[in-house]
C-alpha positions as CSV (number, residue, x, y, z in Angstrom):
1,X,2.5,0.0,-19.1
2,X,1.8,-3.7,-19.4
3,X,1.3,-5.6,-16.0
4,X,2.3,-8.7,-14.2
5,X,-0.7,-10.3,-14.5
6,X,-1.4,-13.8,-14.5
7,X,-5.2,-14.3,-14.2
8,X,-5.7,-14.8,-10.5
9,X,-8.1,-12.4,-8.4
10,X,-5.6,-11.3,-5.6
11,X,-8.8,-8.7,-4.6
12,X,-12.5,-9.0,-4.5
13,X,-15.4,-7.0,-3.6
14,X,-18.8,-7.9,-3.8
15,X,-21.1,-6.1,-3.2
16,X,-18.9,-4.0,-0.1
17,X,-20.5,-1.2,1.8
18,X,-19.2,0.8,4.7
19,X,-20.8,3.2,6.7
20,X,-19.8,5.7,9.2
21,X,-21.8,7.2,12.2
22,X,-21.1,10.5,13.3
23,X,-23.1,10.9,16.9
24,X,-26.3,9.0,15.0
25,X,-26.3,10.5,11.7
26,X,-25.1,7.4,9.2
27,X,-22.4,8.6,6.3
28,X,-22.4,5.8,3.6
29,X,-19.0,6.3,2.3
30,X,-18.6,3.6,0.0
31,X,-21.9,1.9,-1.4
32,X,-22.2,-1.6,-2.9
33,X,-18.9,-1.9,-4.9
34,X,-18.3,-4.7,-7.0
35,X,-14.3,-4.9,-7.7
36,X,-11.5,-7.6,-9.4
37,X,-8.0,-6.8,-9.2
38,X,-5.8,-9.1,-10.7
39,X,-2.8,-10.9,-8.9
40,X,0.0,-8.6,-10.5
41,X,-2.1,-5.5,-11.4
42,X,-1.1,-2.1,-11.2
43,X,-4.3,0.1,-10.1
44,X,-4.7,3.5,-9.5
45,X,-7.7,4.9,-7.5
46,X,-8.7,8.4,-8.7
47,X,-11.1,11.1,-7.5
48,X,-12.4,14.0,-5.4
49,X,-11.9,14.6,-1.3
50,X,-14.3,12.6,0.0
51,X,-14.9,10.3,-2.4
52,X,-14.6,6.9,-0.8
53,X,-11.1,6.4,-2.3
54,X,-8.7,5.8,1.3
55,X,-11.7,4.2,2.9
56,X,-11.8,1.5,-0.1
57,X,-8.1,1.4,0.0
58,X,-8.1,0.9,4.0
59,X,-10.7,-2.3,3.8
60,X,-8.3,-3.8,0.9
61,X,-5.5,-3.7,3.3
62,X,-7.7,-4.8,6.2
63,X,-7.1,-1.6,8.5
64,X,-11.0,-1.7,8.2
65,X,-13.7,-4.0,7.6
66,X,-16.7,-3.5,5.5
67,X,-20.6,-3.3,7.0
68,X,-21.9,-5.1,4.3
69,X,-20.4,-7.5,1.2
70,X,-17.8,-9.5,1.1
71,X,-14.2,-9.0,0.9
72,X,-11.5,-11.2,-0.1
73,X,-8.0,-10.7,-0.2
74,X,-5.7,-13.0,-1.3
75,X,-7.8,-16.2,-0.5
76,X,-8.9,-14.8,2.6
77,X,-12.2,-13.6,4.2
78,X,-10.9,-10.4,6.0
79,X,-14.2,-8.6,6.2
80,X,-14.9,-11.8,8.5
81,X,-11.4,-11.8,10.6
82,X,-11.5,-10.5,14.0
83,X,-9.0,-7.3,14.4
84,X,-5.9,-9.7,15.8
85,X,-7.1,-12.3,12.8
86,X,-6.4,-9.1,10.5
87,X,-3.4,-7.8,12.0
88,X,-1.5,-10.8,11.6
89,X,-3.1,-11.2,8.3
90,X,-1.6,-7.5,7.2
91,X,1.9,-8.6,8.6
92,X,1.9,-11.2,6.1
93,X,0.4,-9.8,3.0
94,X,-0.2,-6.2,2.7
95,X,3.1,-3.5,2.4
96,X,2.0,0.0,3.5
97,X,3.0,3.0,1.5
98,X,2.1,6.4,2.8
99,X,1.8,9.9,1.8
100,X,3.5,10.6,5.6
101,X,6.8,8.7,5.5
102,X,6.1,7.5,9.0
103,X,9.8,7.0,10.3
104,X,10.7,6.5,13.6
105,X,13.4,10.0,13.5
106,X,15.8,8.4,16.0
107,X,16.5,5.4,13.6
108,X,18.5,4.9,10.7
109,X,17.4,3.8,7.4
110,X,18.2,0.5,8.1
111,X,16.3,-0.3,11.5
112,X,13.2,1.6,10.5
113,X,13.2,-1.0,7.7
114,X,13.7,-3.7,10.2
115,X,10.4,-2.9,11.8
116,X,8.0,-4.8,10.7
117,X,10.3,-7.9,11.0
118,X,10.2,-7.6,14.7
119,X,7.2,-9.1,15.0
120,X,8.1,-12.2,12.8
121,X,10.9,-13.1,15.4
122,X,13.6,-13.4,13.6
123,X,17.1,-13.5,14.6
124,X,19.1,-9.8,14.7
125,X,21.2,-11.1,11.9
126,X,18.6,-12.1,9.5
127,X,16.5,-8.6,10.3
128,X,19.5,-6.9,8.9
129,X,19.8,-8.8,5.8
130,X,17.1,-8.6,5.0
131,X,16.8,-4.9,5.7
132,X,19.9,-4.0,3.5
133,X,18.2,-6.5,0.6
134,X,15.4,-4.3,0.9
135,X,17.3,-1.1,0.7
136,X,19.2,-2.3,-2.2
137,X,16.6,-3.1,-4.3
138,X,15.5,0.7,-4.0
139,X,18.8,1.9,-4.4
140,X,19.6,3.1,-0.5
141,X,22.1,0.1,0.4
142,X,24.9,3.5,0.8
143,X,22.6,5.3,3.1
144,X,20.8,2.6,5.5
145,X,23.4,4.3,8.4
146,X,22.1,7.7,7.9
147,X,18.3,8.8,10.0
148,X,15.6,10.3,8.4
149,X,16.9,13.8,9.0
150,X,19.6,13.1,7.1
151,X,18.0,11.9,4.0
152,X,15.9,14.0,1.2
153,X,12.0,13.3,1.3
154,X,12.5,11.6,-1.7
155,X,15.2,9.1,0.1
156,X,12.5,9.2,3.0
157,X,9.8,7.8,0.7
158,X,12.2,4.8,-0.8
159,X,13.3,4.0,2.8
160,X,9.5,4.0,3.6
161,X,9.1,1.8,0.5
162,X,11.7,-0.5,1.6
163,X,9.9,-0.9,5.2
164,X,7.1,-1.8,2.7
165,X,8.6,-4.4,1.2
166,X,11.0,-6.2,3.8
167,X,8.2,-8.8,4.4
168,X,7.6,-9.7,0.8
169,X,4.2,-9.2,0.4
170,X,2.0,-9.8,-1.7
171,X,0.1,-6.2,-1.7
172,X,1.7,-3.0,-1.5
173,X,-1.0,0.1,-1.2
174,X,0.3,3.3,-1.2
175,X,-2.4,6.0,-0.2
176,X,-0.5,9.4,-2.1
177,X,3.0,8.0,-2.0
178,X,4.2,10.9,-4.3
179,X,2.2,14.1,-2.8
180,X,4.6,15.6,-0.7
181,X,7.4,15.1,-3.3
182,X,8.5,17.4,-6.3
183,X,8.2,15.8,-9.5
184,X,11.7,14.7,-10.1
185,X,12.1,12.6,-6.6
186,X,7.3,11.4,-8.0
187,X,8.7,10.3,-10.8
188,X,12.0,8.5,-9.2
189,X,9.0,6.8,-7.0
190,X,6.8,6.1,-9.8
191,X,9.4,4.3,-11.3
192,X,10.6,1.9,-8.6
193,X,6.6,1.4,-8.0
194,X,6.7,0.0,-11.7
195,X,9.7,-2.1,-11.2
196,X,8.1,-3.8,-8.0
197,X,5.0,-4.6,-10.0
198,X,7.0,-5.6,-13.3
199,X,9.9,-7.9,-11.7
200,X,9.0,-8.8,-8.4
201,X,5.3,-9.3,-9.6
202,X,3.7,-7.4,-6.3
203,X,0.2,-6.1,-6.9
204,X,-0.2,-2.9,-6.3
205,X,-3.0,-0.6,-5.4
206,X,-2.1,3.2,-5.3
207,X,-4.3,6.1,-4.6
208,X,-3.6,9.5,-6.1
209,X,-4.9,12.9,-7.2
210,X,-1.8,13.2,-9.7
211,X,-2.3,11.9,-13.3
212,X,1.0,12.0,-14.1
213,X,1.1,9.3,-11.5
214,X,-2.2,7.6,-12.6
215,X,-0.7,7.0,-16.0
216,X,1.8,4.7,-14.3
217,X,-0.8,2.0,-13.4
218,X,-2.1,-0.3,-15.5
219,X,-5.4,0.6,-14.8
220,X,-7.3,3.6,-13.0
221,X,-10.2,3.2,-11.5
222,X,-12.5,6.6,-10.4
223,X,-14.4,7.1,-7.4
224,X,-17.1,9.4,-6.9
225,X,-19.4,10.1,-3.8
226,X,-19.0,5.9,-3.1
227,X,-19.4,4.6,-6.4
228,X,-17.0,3.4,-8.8
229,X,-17.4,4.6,-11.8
């Protein structure tokens, strides 16, 4: 596919390690990547368990910070931000997409996509609209009334998509969006994934062990015990 690119860096690594300690044994799980995505880009990470791929993911989205390097993410330092620097900085920036849906079961479609809004606070009226614009756009403005229960998983995954997107952020990562999903409702995924990078110009960083999904990104990147390569 072609991407939304336009030249920009929205994501830079230099040189960024991180390290784990397990009692004082020290697991280097990602070692010295260098890394450009674009503002637009569609990239998939690829590789085996273990491989450093969710680790890199989490520092991009600033659930983590590195040990060593420097990371910038959309003009910002967030391997220097505190953890409440970072937080508000992933409220405003960065859309999560999970393998787990993550919704709250005793809420409908439409107020587990109000959730992140709650902490811009906004008025009860302008949560919704915007909830029901997000729904829309991935096709679930007829079902924001029903609760998770009552959807399919592949429903689940656009509502959890929608959540994603309610903010308008400039990042969406999506760690396995499509592995609990047959491959009809993966590729109904995959598509609106590819519409979100190709309209609404959101760059988007996915990981996956599917290649069927892989071949949907612009550009797939493999890691192996750390290192890109």
């Amino acid at each position: 596919m072609t991407q939304a690119t336009n030249g920009t860096p929205m994501i830079r690594l230099e040189k960024v390690s991180k390290t784990f300690y397990r009692d004082k044994e020290a697991l280097e799980v990602l070692k010295s990547i260098d890394l450009e995505i674009q503002e637009g880009a569609y990239e998939a990470l690829m590789g085996p368990s273990g491989s450093g791929k969710s680790t890199l993911l989490n520092l991009i989205a600033g659930l983590d910070r590195p040990t060593s390097g420097k990371l910038t993410v959309a003009g910002a330092d967030i391997g220097a931000m505190a953890e409440d620097q970072r937080a508000r900085f992933r409220a405003a920036n960065i859309g999560f997409v999970f393998q787990t849906y993550n919704l709250m079961p005793v809420l409908t479609a439409r107020e587990n996509v109000e959730l992140p809004l709650l902490l811009a606070k906004l008025p009860a009226d302008e949560r919704r609209k915007r909830a029901e614009i997000a729904l829309k756009v991935v096709g679930l403005e007829h079902r924001m009334d029903h609760l998770p229960r009552q959807l399919s998983g592949g429903q689940e995954q656009r509502v959890a998509i929608a959540r994603a997107i309610v903010t308008d952020p400039k990042i969406i990562v999506a760690d396995e969006p499509t592995g609990d999903l047959d491959r009809e409702s993966a590729n109904e995924i995959l598509n609106l994934l590819e519409r979100l990078n190709r309209e609404f110009k959101k760059t988007i960083v996915m990981v996956t062990h599917d290649p069927a999904a892989a071949e949907r990104a612009g550009t797939v990147r493999r890691l192996d015990k750390g290192n890109l390569v």
